[in-house]
C-alpha positions as CSV (number, residue, x, y, z in Angstrom):
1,X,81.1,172.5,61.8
2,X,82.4,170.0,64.3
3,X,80.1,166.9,64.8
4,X,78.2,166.6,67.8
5,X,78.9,164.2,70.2
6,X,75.9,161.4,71.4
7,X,75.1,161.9,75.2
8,X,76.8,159.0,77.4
9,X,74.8,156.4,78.0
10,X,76.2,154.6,80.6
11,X,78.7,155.5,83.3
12,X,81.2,153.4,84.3
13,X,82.9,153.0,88.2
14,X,86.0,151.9,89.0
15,X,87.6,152.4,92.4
16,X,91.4,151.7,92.5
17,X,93.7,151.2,95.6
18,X,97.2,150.3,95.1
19,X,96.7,148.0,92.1
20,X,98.1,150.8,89.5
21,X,99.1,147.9,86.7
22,X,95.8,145.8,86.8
23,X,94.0,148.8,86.5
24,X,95.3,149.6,83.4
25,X,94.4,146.1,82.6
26,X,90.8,147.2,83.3
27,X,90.7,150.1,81.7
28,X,92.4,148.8,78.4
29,X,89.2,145.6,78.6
30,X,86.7,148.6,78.6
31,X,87.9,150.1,75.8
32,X,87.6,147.2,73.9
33,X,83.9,146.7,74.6
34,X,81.9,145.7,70.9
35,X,79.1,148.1,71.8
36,X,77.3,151.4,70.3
37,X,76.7,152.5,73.3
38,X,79.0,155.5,74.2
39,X,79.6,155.5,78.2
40,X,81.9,157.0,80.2
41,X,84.7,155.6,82.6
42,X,85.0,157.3,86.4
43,X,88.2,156.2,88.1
44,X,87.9,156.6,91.7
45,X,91.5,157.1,93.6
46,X,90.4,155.7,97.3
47,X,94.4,155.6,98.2
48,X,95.1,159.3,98.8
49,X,98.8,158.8,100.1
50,X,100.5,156.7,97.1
51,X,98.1,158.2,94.2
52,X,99.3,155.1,91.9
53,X,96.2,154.6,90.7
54,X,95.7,158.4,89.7
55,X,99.1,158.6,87.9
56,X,98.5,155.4,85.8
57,X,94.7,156.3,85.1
58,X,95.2,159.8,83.5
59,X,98.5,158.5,81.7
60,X,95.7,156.0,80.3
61,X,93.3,158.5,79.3
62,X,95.7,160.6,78.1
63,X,97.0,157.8,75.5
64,X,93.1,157.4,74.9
65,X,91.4,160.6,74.2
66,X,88.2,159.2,72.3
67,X,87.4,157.6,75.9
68,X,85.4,160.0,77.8
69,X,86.5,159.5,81.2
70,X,87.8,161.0,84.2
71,X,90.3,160.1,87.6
72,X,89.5,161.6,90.8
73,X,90.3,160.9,94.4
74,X,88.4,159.6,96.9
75,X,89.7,161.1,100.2
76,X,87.8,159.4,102.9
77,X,89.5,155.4,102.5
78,X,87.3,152.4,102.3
79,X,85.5,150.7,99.2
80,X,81.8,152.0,100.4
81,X,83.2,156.0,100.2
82,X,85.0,155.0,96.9
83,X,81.4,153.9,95.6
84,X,79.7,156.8,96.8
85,X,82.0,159.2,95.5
86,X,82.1,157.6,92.3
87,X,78.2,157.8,92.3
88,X,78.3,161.0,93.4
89,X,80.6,162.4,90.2
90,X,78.5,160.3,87.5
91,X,75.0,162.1,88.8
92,X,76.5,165.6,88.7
93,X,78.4,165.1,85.5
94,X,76.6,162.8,83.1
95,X,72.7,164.3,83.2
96,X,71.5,162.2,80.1
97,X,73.2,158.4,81.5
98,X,70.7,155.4,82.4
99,X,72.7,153.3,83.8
100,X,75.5,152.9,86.1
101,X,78.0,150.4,86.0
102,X,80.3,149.2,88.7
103,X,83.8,147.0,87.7
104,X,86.5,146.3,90.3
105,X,90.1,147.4,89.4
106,X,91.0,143.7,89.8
107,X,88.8,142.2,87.4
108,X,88.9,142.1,83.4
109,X,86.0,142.6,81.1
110,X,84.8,140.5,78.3
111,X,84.2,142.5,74.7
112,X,80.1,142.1,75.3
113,X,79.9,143.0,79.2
114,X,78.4,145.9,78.9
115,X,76.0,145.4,76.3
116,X,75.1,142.5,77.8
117,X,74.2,143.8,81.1
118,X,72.4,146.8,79.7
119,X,70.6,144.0,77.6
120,X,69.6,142.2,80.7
121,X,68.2,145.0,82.5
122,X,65.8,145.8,79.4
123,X,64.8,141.9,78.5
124,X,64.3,141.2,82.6
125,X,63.3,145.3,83.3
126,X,65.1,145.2,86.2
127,X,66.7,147.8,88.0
128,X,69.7,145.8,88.9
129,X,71.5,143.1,87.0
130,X,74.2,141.5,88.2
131,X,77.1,138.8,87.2
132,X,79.3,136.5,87.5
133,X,83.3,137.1,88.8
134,X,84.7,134.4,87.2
135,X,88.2,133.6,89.6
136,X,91.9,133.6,87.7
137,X,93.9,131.8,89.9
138,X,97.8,133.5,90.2
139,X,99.2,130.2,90.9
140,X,98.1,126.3,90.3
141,X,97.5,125.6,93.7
142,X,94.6,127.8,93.9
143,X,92.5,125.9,91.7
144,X,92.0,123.1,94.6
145,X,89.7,125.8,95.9
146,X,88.2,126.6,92.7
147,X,84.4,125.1,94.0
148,X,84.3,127.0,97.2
149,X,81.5,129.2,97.6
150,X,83.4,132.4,98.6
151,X,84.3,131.9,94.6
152,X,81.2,130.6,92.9
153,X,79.1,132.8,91.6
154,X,75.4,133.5,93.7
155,X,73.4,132.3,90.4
156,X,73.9,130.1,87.5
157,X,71.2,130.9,84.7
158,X,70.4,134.7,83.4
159,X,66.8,135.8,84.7
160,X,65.6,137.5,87.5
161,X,66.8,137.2,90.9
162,X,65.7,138.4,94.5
163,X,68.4,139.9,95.4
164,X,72.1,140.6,94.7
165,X,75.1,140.7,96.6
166,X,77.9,141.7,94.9
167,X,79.0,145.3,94.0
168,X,82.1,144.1,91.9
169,X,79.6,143.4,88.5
170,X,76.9,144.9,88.2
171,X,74.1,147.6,85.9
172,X,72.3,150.1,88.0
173,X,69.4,152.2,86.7
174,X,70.0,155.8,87.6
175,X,66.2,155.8,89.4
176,X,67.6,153.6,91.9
177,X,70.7,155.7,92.8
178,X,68.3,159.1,92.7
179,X,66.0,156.9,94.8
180,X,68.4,156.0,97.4
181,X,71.1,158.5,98.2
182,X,73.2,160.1,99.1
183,X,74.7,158.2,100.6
184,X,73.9,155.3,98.8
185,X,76.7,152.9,100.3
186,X,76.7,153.0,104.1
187,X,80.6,153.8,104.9
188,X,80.3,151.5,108.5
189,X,81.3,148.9,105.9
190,X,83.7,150.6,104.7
191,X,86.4,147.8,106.3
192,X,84.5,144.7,106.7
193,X,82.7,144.2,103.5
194,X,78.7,144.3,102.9
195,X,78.1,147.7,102.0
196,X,76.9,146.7,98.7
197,X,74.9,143.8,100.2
198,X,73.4,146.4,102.7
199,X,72.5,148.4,99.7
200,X,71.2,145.5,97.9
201,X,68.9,144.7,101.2
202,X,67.5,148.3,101.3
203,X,66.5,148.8,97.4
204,X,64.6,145.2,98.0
205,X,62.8,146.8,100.8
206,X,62.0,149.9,98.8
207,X,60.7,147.8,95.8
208,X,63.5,148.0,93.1
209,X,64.2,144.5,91.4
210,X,66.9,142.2,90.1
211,X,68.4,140.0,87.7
212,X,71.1,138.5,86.8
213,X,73.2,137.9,83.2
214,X,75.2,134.7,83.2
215,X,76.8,135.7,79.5
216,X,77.9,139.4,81.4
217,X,81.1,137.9,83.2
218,X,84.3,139.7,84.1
219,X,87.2,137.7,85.1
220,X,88.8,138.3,88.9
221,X,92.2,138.0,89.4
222,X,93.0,135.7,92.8
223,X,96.6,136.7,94.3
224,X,98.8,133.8,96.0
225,X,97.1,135.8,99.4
226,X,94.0,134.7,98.7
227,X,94.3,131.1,98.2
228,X,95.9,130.8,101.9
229,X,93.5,129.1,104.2
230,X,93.4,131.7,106.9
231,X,92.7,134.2,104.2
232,X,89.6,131.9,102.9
233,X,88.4,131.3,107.0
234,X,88.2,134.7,107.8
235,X,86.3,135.7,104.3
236,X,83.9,132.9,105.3
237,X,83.5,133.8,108.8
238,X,83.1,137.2,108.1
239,X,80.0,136.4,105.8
240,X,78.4,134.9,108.0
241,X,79.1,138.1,110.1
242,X,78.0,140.3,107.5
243,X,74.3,138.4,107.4
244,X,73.9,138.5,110.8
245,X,74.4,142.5,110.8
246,X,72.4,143.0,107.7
247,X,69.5,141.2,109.5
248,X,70.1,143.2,112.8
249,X,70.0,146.9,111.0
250,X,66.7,145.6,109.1
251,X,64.6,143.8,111.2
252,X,64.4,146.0,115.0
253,X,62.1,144.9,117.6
254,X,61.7,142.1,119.7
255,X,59.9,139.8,117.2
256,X,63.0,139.8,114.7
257,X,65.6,139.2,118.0
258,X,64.2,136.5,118.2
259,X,63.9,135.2,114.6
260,X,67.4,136.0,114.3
261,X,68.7,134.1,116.9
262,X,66.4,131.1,116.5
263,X,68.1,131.2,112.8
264,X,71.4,131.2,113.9
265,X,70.8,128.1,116.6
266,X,69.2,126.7,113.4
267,X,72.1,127.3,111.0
268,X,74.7,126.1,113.8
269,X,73.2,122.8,114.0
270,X,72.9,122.1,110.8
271,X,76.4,123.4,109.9
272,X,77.9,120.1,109.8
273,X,75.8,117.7,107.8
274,X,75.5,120.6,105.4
275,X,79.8,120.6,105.7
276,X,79.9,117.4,105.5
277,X,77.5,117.1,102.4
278,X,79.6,120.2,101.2
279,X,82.8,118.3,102.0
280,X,81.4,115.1,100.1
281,X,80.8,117.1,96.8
282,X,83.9,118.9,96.3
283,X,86.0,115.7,97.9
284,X,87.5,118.8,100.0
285,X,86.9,119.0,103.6
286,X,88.4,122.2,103.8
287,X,85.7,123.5,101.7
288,X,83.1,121.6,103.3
289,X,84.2,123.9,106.6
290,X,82.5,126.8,105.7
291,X,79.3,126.4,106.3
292,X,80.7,125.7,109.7
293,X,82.3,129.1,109.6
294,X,79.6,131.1,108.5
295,X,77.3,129.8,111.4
296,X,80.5,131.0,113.7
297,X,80.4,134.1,112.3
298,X,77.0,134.9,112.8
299,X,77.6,134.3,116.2
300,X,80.9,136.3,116.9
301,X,78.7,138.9,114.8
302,X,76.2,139.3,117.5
303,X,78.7,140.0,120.4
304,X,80.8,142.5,118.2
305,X,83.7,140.7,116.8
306,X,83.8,141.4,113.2
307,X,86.8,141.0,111.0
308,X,88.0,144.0,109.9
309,X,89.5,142.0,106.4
310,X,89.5,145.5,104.4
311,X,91.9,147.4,107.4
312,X,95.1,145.7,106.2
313,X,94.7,146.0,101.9
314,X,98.2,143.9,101.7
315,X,97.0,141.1,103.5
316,X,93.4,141.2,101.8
């Protein structure tokens, strides 16, 4: 009689565009993972055109079988629909799963992550854990920017957390997904960025928690691109831009008009002595501009002019 397999555990996203060898770079860290837990790997398509990512995932599972794990395309483009269609597949395939866990295909795991982060979740019960993206540099020039906050991890020290931001790391409980979609992502992020934050700011308001798991790293590769000062501007303007939207779409009525735009006068002028206090710590006034930026962002964010820094995937 052929042995019975153990229900997965855990389910596994990873949405892919255009990045066809560092994906299998991804998918060869989580089959390394020192864990008892059997899961499952989802590999979401999201470029429908090229279908790299497709061709080099099921070659992957194909030299893999003990992996349970499955490619599929994601038609509609943008991260947010990759998520959701991701999400989507683990609920209607994987009935017995707990958790859901998201890795981006330009990020490595260590052997523990997932054990790790389905630790955390038990020893802090909450319903999200997230953690950190530790940056890999392509070239030695990039490390000058190594302490700016568009790369340093939101926390320092495993515990819980208010909220999260990130979508890139991160241990989901599957009452939080049957909780809050479909669709869980909202797709008018789809090109901007802070669809997962958006999501993040919603579960808070609906009375999920977080934590966060310093040991539960993954490492992010950082192209030459991203290391370019216009590249690291824009990011920081368009998180400023991001906030400002968040805070519109969840808090209507005159009352939080006004507390909005009494925090971004506030934020403005204190923009630089906090970039210069910035500037002073990582003896980089480059870096010590963003706080600068994100208070311009903000503003450009409340007459429309948001960055669309997902629209152009060579240039992000």
């Amino acid at each position: 009689m052929a042995e019975s397999k153990a229900p997965i555990e855990a389910v596994v996203i990873l949405p892919t565009f255009r990045r066809p060898d560092h994906l299998v770079q991804t998918l060869d860290s989580l089959s390394v993972q020192t864990s008892d837990i059997r899961f499952a790997i989802i590999v979401m398509e999201n470029d429908d055109e090229g279908l790299e990512g497709l061709a080099a995932a099921t070659k992957w599972f194909a030299a893999h079988p003990a992996q349970e794990g499955v490619a599929l395309i994601a038609h509609e483009r943008g991260n947010c629909s990759a998520y959701n269609a991701g999400i989507e597949t683990a609920l209607h395939h994987y009935p017995d799963f707990s958790h859901l866990l998201i890795i981006d295909d330009d990020e490595l795991a260590s052997p523990k992550w997932l054990s790790r982060l389905l630790a955390a979740s038990a020893d802090l019960d909450a319903d999200m854990v997230g953690a950190p993206q530790i940056p890999v540099f392509e070239d030695e020039g990039g490390r000058r920017w190594s302490k700016h906050p568009v790369f340093i991890p939101h926390y320092r020290t495993t515990g819980r957390v208010p909220i999260l931001y990130s979508s890139g790391n991160v241990a989901i409980r599957r009452r939080v997904l049957e909780a809050m979609g479909p669709e869980w992502l909202d797709t008018t992020f789809n090109f901007i960025g802070g669809g997962d934050a958006d999501f993040y700011t919603r579960c808070k308001a609906r009375g999920f928690s977080f934590g966060w798991c310093a040991e539960a790293h993954v490492r992010e590769s950082m192209p030459a691109r991203r290391t370019q000062a216009s590249w690291i501007n824009a990011r920081s303007v368009r998180n400023g831009a991001i906030s400002a939207i968040i805070e519109r779409r969840h808090g209507q009525g005159l009352g939080a008009r006004v507390k909005r735009h009494a925090r971004n006068i506030a934020l403005l002028a204190a923009a630089p002595l906090r970039s210069a206090k910035l500037a002073f710590e990582t003896r980089s006034p480059a870096i010590g501009m963003y706080h600068v930026q994100v208070a311009a962002g903000r503003f450009l964010a409340e007459f429309g002019q948001v960055a669309e820094q997902y629209r152009q995937p060579e240039k992000n």
